[in-house]
ZADO-1210 file (C-alpha; in nm, 4 decimals, padded with zeros to 6 digits):
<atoms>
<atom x="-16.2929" y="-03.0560" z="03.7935" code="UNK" pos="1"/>
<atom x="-16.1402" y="-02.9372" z="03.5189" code="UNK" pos="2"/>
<atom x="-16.2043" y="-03.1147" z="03.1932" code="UNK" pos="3"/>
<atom x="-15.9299" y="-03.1527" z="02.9209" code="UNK" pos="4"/>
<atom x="-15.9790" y="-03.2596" z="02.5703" code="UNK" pos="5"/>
<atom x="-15.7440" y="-03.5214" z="02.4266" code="UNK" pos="6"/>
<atom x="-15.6195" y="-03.3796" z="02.0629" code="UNK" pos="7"/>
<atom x="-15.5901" y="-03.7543" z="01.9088" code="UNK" pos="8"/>
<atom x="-15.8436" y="-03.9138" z="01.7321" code="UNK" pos="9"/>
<atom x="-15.9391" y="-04.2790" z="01.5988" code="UNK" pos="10"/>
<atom x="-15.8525" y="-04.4092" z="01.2688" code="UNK" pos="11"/>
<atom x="-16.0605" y="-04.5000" z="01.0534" code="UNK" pos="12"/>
<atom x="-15.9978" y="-04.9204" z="01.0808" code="UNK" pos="13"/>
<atom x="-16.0208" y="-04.8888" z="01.4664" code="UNK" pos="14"/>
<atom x="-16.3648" y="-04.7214" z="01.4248" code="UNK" pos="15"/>
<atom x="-16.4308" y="-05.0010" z="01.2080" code="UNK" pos="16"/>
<atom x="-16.3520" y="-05.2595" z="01.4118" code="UNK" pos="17"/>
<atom x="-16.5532" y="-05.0996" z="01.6869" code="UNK" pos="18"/>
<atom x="-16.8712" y="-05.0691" z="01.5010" code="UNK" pos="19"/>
<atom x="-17.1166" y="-05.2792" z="01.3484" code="UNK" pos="20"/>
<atom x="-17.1598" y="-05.3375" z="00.9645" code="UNK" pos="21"/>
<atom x="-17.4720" y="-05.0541" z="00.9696" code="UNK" pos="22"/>
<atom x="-17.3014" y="-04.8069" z="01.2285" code="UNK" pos="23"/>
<atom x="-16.9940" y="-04.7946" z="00.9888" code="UNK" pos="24"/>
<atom x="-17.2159" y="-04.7526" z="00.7103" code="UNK" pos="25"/>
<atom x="-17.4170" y="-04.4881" z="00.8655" code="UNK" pos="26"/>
<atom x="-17.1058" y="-04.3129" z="01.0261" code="UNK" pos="27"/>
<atom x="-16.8882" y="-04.3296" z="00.6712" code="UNK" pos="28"/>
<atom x="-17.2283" y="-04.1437" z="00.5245" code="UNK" pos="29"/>
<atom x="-17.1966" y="-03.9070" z="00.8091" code="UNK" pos="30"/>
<atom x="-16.8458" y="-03.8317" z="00.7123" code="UNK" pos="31"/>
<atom x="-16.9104" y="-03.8032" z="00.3651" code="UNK" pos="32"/>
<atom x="-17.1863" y="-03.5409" z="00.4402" code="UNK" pos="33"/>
<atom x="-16.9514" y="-03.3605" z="00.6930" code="UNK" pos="34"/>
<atom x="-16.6969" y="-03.3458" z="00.3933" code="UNK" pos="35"/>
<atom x="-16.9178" y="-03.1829" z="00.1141" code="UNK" pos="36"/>
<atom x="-17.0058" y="-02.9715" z="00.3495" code="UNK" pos="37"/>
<atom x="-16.6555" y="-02.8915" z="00.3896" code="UNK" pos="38"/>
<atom x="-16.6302" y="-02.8388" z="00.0357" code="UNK" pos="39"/>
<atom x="-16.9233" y="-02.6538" z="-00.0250" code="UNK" pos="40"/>
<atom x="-16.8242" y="-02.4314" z="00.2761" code="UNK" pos="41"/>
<atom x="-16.4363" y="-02.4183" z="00.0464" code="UNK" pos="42"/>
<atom x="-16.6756" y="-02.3090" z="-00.2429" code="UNK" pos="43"/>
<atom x="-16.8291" y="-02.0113" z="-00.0689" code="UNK" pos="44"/>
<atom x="-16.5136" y="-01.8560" z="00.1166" code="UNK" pos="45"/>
<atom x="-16.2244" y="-01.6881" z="-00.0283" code="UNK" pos="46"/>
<atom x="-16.0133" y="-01.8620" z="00.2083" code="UNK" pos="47"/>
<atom x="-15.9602" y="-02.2453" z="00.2222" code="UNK" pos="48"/>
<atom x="-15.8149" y="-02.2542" z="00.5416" code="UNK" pos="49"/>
<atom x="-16.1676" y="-02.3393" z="00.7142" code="UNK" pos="50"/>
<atom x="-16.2387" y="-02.6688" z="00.4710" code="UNK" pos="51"/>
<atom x="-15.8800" y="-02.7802" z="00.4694" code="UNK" pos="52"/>
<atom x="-15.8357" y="-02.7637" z="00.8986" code="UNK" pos="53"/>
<atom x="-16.2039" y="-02.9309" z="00.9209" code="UNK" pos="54"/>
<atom x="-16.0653" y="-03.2213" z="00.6701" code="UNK" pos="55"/>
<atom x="-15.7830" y="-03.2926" z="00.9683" code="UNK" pos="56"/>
<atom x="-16.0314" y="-03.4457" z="01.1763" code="UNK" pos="57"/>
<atom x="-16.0112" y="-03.7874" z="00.9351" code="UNK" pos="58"/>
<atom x="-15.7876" y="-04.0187" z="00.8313" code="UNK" pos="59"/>
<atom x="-15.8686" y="-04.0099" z="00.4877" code="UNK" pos="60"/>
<atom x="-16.1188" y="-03.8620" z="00.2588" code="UNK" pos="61"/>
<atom x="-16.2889" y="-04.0973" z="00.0720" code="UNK" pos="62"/>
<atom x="-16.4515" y="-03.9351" z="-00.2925" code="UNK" pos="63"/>
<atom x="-16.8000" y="-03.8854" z="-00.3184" code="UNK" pos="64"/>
<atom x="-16.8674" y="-03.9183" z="-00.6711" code="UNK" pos="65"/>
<atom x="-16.7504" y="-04.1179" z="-00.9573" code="UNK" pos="66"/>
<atom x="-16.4002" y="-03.9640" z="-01.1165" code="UNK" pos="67"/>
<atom x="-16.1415" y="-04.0989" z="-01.3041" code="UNK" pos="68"/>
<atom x="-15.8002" y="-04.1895" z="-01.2065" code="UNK" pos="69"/>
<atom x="-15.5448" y="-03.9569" z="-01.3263" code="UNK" pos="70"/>
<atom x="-15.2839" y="-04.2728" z="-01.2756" code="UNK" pos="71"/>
<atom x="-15.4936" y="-04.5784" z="-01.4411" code="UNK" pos="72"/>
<atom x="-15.7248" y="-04.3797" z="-01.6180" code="UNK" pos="73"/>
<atom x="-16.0297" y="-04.5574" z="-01.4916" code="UNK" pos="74"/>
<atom x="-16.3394" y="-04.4991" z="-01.3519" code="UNK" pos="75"/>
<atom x="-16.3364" y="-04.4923" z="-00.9484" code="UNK" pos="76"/>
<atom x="-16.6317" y="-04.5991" z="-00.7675" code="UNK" pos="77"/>
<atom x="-16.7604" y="-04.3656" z="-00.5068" code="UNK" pos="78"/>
<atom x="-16.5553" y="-04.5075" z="-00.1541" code="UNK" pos="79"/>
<atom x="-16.2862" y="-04.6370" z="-00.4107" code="UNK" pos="80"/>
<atom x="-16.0605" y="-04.3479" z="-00.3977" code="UNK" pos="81"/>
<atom x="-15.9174" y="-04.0803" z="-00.2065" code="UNK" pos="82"/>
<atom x="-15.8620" y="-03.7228" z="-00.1848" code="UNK" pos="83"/>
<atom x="-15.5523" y="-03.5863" z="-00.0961" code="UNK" pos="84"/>
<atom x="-15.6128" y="-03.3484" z="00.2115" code="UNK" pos="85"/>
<atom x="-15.2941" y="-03.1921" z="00.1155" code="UNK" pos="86"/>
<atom x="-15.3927" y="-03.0692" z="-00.2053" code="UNK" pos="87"/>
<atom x="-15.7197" y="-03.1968" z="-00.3173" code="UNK" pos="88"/>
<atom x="-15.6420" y="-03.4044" z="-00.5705" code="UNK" pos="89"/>
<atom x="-15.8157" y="-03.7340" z="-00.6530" code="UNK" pos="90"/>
<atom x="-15.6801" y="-04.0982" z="-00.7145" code="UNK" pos="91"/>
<atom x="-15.7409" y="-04.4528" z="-00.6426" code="UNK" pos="92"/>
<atom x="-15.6500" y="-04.6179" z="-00.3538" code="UNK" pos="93"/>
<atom x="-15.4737" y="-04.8770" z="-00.5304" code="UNK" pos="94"/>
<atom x="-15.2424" y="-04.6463" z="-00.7320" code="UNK" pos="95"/>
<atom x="-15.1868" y="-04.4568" z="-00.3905" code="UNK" pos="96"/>
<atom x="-15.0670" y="-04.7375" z="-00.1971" code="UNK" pos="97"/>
<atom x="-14.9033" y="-04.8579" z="-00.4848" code="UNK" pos="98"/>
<atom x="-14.7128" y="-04.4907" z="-00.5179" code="UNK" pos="99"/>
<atom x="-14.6167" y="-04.5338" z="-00.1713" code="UNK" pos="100"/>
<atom x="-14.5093" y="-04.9143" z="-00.1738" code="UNK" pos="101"/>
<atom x="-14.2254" y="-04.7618" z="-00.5012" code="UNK" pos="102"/>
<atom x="-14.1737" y="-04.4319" z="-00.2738" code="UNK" pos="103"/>
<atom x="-13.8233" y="-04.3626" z="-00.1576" code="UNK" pos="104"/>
<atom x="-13.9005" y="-04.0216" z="-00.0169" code="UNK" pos="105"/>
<atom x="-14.0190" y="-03.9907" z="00.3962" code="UNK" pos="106"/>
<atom x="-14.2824" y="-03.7661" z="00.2842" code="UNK" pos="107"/>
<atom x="-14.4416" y="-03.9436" z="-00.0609" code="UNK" pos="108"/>
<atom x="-14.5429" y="-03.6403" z="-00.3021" code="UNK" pos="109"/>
<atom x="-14.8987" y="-03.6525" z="-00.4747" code="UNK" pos="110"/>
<atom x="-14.8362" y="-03.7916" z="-00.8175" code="UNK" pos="111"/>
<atom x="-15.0264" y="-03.5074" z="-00.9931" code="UNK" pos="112"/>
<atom x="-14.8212" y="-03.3817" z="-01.3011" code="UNK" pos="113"/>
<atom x="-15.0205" y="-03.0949" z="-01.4718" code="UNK" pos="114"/>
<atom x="-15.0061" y="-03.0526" z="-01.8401" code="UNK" pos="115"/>
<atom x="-14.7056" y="-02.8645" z="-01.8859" code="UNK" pos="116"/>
<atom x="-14.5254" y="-03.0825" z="-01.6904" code="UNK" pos="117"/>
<atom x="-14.5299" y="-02.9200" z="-01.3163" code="UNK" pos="118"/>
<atom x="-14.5603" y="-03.1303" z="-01.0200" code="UNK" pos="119"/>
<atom x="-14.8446" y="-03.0975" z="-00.7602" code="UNK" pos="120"/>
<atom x="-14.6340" y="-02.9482" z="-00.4359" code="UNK" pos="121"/>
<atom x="-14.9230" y="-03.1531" z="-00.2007" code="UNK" pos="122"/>
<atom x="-14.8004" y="-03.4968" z="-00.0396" code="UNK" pos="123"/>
<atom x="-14.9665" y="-03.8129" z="00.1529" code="UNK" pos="124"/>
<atom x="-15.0246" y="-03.7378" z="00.5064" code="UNK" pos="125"/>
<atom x="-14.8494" y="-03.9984" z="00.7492" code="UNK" pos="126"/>
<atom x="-15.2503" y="-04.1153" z="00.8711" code="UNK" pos="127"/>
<atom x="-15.3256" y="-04.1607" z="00.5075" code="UNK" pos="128"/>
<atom x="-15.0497" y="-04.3607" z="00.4449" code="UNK" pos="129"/>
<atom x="-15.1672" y="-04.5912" z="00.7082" code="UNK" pos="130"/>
<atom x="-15.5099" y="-04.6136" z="00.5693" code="UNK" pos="131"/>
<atom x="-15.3895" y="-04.6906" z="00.2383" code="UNK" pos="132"/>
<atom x="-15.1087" y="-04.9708" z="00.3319" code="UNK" pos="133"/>
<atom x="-15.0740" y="-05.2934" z="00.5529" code="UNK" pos="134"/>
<atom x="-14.8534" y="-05.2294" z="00.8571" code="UNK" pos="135"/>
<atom x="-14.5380" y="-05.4267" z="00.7583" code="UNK" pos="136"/>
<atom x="-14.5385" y="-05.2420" z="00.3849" code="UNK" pos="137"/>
<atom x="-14.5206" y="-04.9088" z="00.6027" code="UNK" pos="138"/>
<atom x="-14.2552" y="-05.0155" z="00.7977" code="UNK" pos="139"/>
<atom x="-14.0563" y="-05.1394" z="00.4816" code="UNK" pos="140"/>
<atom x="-14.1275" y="-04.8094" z="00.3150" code="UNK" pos="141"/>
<atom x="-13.9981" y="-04.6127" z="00.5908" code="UNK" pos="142"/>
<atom x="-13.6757" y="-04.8176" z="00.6168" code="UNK" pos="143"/>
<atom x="-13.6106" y="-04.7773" z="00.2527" code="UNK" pos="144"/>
<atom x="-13.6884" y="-04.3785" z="00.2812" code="UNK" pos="145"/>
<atom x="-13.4913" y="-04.3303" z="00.5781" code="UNK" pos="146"/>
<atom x="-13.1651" y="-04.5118" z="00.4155" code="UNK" pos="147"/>
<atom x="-13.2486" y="-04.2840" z="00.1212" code="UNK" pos="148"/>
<atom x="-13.2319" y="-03.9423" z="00.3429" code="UNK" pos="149"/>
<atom x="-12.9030" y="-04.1366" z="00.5183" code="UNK" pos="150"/>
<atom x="-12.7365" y="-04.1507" z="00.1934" code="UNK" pos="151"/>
<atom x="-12.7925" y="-03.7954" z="00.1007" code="UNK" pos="152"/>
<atom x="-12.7065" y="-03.5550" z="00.4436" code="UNK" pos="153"/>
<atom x="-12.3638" y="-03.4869" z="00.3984" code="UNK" pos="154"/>
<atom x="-12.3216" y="-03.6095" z="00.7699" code="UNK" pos="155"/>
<atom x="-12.4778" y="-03.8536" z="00.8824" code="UNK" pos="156"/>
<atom x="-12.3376" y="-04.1730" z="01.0670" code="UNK" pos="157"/>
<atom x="-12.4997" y="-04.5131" z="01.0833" code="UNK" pos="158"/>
<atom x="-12.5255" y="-04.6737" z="01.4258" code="UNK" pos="159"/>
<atom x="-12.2303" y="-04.9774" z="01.4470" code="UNK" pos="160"/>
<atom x="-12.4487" y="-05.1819" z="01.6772" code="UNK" pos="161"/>
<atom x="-12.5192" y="-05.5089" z="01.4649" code="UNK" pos="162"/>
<atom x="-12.8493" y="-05.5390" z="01.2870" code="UNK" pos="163"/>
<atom x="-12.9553" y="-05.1616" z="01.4152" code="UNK" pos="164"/>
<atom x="-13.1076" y="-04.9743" z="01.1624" code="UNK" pos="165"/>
<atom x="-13.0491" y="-04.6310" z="01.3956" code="UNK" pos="166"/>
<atom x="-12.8525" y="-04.3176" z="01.2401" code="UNK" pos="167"/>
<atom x="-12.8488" y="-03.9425" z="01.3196" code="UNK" pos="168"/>
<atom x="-12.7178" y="-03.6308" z="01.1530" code="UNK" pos="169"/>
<atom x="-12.3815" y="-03.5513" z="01.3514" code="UNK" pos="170"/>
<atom x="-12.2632" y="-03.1909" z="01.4446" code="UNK" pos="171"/>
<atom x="-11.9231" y="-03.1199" z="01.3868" code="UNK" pos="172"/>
<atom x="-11.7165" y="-03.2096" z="01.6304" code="UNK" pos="173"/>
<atom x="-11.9551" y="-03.4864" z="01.7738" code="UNK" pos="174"/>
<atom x="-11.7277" y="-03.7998" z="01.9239" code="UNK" pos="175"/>
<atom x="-11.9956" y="-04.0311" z="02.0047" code="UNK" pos="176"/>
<atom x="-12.3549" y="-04.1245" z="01.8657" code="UNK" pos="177"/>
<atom x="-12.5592" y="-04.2035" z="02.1461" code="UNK" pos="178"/>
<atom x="-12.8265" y="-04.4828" z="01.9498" code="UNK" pos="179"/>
<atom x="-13.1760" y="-04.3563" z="01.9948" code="UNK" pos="180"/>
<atom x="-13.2805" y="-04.7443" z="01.8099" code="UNK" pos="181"/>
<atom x="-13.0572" y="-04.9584" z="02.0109" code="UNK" pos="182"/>
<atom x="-12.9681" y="-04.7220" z="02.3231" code="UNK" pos="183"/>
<atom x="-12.5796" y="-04.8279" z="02.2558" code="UNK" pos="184"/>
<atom x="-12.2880" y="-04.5850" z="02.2034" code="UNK" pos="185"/>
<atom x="-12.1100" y="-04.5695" z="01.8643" code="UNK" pos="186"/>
<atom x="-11.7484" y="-04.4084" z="01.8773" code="UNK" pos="187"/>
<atom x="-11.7100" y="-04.2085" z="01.5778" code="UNK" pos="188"/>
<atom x="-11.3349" y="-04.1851" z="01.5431" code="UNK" pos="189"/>
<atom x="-11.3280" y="-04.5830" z="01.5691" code="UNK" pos="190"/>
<atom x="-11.6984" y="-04.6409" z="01.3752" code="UNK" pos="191"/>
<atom x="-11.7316" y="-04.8856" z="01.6152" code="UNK" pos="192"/>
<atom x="-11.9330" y="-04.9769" z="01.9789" code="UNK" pos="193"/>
<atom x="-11.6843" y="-05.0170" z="02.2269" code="UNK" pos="194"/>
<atom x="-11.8568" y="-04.9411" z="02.5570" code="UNK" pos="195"/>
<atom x="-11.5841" y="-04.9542" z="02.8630" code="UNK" pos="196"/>
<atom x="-11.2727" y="-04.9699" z="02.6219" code="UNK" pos="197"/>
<atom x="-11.0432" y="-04.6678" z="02.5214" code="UNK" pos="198"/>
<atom x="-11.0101" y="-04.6460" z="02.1309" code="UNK" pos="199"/>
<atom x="-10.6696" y="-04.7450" z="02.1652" code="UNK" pos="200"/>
<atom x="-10.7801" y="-05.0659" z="02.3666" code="UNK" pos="201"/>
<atom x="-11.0341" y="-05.1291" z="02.1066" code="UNK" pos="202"/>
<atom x="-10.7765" y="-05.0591" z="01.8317" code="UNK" pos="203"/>
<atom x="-10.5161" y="-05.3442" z="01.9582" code="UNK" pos="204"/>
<atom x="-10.8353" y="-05.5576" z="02.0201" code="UNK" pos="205"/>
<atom x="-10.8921" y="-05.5746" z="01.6687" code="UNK" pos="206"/>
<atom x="-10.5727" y="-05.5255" z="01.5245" code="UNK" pos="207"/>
<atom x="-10.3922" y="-05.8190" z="01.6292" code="UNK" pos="208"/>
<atom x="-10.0570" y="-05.8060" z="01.4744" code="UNK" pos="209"/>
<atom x="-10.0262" y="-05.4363" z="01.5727" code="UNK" pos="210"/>
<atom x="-10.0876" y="-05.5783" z="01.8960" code="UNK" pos="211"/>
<atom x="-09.8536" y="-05.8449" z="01.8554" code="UNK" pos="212"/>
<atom x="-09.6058" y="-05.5681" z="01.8199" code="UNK" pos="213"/>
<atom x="-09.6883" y="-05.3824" z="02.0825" code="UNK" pos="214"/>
<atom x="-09.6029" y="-05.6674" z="02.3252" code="UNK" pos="215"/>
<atom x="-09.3346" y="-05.7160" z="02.1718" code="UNK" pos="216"/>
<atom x="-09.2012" y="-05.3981" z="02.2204" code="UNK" pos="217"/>
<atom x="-09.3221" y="-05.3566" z="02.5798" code="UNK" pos="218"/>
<atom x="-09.1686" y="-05.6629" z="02.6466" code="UNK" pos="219"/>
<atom x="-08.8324" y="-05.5931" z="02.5140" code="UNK" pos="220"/>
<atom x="-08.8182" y="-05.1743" z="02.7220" code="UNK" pos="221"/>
<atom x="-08.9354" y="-05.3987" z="03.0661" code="UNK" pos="222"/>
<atom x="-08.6402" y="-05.6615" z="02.9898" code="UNK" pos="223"/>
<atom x="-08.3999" y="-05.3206" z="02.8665" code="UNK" pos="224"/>
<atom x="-08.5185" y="-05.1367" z="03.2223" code="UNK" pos="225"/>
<atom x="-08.4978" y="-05.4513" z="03.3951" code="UNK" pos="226"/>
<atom x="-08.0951" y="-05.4989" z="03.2837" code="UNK" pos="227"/>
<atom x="-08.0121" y="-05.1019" z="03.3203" code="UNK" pos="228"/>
<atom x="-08.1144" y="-05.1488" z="03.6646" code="UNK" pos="229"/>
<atom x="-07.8730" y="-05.4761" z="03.7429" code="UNK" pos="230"/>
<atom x="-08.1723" y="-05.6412" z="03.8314" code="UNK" pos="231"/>
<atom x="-08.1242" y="-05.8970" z="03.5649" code="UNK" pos="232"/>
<atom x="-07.8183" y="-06.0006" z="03.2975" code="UNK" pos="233"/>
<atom x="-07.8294" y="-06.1298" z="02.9076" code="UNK" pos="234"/>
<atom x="-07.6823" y="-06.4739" z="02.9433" code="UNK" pos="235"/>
<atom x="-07.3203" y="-06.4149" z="02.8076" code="UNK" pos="236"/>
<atom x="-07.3073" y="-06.6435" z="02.5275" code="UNK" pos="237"/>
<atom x="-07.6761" y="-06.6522" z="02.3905" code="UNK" pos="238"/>
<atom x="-07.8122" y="-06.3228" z="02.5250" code="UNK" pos="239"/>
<atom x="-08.0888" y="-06.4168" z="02.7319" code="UNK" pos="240"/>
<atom x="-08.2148" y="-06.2036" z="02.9585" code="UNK" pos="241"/>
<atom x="-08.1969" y="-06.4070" z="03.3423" code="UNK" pos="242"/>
<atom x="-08.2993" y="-06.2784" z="03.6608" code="UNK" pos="243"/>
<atom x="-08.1440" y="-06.4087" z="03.9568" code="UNK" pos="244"/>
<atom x="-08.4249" y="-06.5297" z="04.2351" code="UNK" pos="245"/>
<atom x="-08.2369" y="-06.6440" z="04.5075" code="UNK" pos="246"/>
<atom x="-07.8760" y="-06.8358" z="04.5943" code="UNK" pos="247"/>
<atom x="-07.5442" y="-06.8032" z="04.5308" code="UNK" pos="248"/>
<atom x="-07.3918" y="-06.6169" z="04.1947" code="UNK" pos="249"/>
<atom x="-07.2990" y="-06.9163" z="04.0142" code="UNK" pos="250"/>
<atom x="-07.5793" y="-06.9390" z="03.6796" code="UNK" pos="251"/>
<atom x="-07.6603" y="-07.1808" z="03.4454" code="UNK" pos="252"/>
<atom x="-07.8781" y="-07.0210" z="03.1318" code="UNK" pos="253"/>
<atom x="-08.1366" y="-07.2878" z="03.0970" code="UNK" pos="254"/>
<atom x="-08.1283" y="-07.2051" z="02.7212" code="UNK" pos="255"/>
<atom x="-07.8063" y="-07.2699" z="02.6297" code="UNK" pos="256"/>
<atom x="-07.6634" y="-07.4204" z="02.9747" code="UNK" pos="257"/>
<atom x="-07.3862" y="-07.2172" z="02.9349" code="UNK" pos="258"/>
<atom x="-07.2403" y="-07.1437" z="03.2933" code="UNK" pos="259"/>
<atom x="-07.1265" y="-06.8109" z="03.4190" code="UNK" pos="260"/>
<atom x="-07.1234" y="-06.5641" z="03.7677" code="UNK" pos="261"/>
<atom x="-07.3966" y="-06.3224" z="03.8216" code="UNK" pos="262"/>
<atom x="-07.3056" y="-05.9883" z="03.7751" code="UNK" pos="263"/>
<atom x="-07.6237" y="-05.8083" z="03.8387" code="UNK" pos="264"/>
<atom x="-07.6826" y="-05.6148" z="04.1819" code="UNK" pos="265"/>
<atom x="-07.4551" y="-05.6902" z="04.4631" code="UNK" pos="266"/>
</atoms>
């Protein structure tokens, strides 16, 4: 039987929870060995690459020694504070999750500004931000990012179900948005859900004097048709329109009781 590896791994908090108050502490001090080894290893090679793809296998890395924030400018405790995986850099985990609680980008930058002013190109990874943040502030942050990106692509459309935060980039040309949130079809032309209506059912739907009108006037070309074909007469002295059911030709308009002979079809 053949025997395939699964590529996830536990976070951090789940091995926590699985683990006894000594197991955790003896498996963070095996982590913390297995990262200056990955540093010392980072130290002796030319290339990074090794360290950096060996520092994927954790959620976070936590520091080993004492440092000082580059954000609060104190003194972090080792355990206190991360390093970026990204890009190496240090902070604390409070400033981190407070950087990503203020964070409108999807991907949070690191908050490294060097000297003359340039900005560290490293960012948060998502299973950092998780470490760092409660579930609900994560969710909150990614709503806020994901409005942010939504106000800046030149095309993007906003699901019109009620209360669904879904939107997508549109081609050009696209007619519908099929929701990937809410499952539900947006009509572009109309900005509006109308599953099983035409636009131009949904547009008298909502539209109700247009719609008014439109009666009006298909009401008025049936009554027109209905006289061109003798199949019913405008009342001679108020004008209107009778049909003639059954009985002889003598008519009364009920409107005006004016009496007359039918002169429709004979």
């Amino acid at each position: 039987m053949a025997v395939i590896k699964c590529g996830k791994a536990l976070r951090d908090e789940e091995i926590e929870a699985l683990l006894t108050p000594a197991e955790y502490k003896n498996y963070l001090q095996k982590v913390h060995q297995k990262f200056n080894e990955s540093i010392g290893a980072q130290q002796r090679n030319t290339s990074t690459v090794p360290a950096l793809l060996e520092l994927e296998n954790y959620d976070f890395v936590p520091n080993q020694s004492v440092f000082e924030c580059k954000i609060c400018l104190t003194e972090v405790e080792p355990g206190d504070g991360l390093i970026l995986k990204n890009c190496l850099h240090e902070y604390c985990k409070v400033c981190l999750a407070k950087a990503i609680e203020l964070s409108e980008e999807v991907i949070v930058p690191c908050p490294f500004v060097a000297e003359d002013g340039t900005h560290c190109e490293g960012f948060l990874q998502d299973r950092e931000l998780r470490s760092l943040i409660t579930q609900e502030i994560f969710e909150a942050h990614l709503a806020r990012s994901l409005s942010q990106a939504e106000a800046v692509i030149k095309n993007s459309f906003h699901c019109k179900s009620p209360n669904c935060h879904g939107w997508a980039e549109l081609m050009e040309g696209t007619t519908q948005l099929h929701c990937p949130v809410c499952m539900k079809v947006s009509c572009v032309k109309c900005e509006a859900v109308h599953e099983g209506r035409t636009c131009e059912q949904h547009f008298f739907d909502t539209h109700e004097d247009e719609r008014k009108t439109r009666d009006d006037e298909l009401t008025k070309a049936q009554l027109n048709q209905l006289v061109n074909s003798k199949q019913a007469m405008p009342c001679p002295r108020c004008g209107v329109v009778i049909q003639k059911t059954a009985g002889c030709n003598h008519m009364k308009c009920k409107m005006c009781k004016h009496d007359f002979q039918w002169l429709g079809l004979q």
